[in-house]
N, C-alpha and C positions, 0 to 999 in steps of 0.2 A: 639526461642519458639518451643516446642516438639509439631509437626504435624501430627506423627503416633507413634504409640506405640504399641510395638511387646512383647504379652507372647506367649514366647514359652514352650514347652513340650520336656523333653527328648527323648521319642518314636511317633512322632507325627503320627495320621493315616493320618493329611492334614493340610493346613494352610484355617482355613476362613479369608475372606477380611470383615469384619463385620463396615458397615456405619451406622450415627446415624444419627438420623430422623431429621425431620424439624427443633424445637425446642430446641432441647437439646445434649449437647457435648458426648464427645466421651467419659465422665469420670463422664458420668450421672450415678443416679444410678441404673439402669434399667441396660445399659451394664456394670458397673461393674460388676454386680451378675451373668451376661450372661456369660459372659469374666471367673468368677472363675468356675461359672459352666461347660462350654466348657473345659476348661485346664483339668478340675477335669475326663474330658470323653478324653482326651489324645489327643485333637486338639489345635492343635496352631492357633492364634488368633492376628490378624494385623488389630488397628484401625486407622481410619486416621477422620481430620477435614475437609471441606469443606472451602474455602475458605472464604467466608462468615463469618463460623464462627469461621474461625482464627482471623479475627479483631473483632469481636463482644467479643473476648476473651480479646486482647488487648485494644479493649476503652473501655471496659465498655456499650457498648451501642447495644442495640437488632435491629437488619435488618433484614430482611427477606432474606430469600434461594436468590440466584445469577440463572439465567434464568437457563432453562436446558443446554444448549449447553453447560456453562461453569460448569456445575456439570457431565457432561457428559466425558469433555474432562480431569478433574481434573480425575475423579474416572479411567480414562483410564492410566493416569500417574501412578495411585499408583496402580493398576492391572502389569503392567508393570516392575514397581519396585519390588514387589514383588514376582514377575516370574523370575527377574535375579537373585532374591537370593536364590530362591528353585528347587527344582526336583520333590518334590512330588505335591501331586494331590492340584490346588489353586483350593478352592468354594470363591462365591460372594455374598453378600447381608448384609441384614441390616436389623434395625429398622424404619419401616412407608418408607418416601419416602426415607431414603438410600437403603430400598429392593427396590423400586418402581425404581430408578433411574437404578439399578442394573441392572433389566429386560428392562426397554430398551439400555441397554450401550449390552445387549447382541442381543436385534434384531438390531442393528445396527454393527454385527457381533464379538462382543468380543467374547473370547474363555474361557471356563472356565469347572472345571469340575462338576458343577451344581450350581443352585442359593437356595439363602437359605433363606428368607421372614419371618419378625416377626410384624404384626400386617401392615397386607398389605394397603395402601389404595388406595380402590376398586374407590373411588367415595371420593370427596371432605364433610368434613362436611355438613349434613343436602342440598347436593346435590346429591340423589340419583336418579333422572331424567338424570344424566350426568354422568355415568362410565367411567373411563377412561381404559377399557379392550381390545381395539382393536389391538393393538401388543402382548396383553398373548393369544390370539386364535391361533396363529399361531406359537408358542414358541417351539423352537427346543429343547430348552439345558434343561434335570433332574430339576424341581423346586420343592422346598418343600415352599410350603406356611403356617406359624403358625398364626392361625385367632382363636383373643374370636367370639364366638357367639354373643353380644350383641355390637362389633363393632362399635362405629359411621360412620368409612369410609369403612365397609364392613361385615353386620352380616349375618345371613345366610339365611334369608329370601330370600334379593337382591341376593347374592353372588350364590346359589346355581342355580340360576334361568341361570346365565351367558351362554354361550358356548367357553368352556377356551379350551386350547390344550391340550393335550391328557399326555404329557411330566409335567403337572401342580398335583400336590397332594397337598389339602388340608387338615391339621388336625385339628380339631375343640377343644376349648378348653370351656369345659363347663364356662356359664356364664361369660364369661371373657370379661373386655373393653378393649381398643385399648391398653393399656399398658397387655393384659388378664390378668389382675385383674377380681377374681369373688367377686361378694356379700357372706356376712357371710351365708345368707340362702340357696346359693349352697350347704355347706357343706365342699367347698374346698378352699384352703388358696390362695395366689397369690405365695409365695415361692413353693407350690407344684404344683400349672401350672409352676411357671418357671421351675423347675425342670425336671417336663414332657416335656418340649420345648427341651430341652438341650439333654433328653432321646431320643427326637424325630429326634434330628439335627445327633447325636450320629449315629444313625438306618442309616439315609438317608447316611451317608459321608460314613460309611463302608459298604453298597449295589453297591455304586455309584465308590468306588477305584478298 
């Protein structure tokens, strides 16, 4: 069974390590479109499964995420794997909590040449009395966080109120939900936030080499 899957780029500027969220595999379609968009900005792009959902792929049957420890210690394998087979600059992160796991697999001192976050979550659904921010205050490593505004697990109300690290950018995607998908009455489609996402990943990785 295929557990990562490498598109690579003739000229790469980097490799992202790009994890998929809670819910959904590495061949959802959210990062498919991620994954051609990125290539199409000249970055190579390495997804991998969660163990968890390498059997929910093989039976047939939905679990939920595996504690952190073990999402922690898996995602440090394939950071690792990844680093013996490149020289150029590896970034890290994901969709929801594959960014979420990212930033902390880096305060708990992985090394990376930035992290890269797409629909962060700040706070668990319709828990926004409970953030869970207190290791991005203190965040060493370049992070680009990509957040819609109308977020469930981080819109900009909450989000902006925070006191994040100084090392954290966030760019705001008008109207967008957790997937930033905007409403038709924004004006703006969900292909053109993704595309600005990609623009945005694009900007951060060649500031950051």
């Amino acid at each position: 069974m295929e557990t990562m899957r490498w598109n690579k780029v003739r000229n790469p500027l980097g490799y992202f390590v790009f994890a998929h969220g809670a819910g959904a595999p590495m061949d959802s379609e959210f990062m498919e479109i991620m994954v051609s968009l990125l290539t199409e900005r000249d970055i190579s792009v390495v997804r991998f499964e969660f163990p968890y959902m390498q059997e929910r792929r093989e039976t047939g049957k939905k679990r939920p995420p595996d504690r952190q420890p073990k999402l922690l210690a898996y995602w440090q394998e394939v950071l690792d794997k990844v680093k013996s087979q490149t020289n150029l600059p590896v970034f890290i992160g994901g969709k929801s909590m594959g960014g979420r796991m990212a930033t902390l697999l880096t305060a708990e001192g992985a090394e990376s040449s930035g992290i890269i976050c797409l629909g962060y979550p700040f706070y668990a659904a319709n828990k926004q009395d409970k953030p869970r921010t207190e290791h991005l205050e203190h965040l060493a490593t370049p992070t680009l966080i990509i957040q819609g505004e109308r977020d469930t697990m981080g819109n900009t109300d909450n989000v902006t109120s925070y006191q994040l690290s100084e090392q954290i950018s966030i760019e705001w995607l008008t109207d967008g939900n957790h997937d930033l998908k905007p409403r038709k009455v924004s004006g703006f489609t969900h292909q053109q936030h993704l595309e600005s996402a990609a623009d945005k990943i694009a900007h951060f990785i060649r500031a950051k080499i």
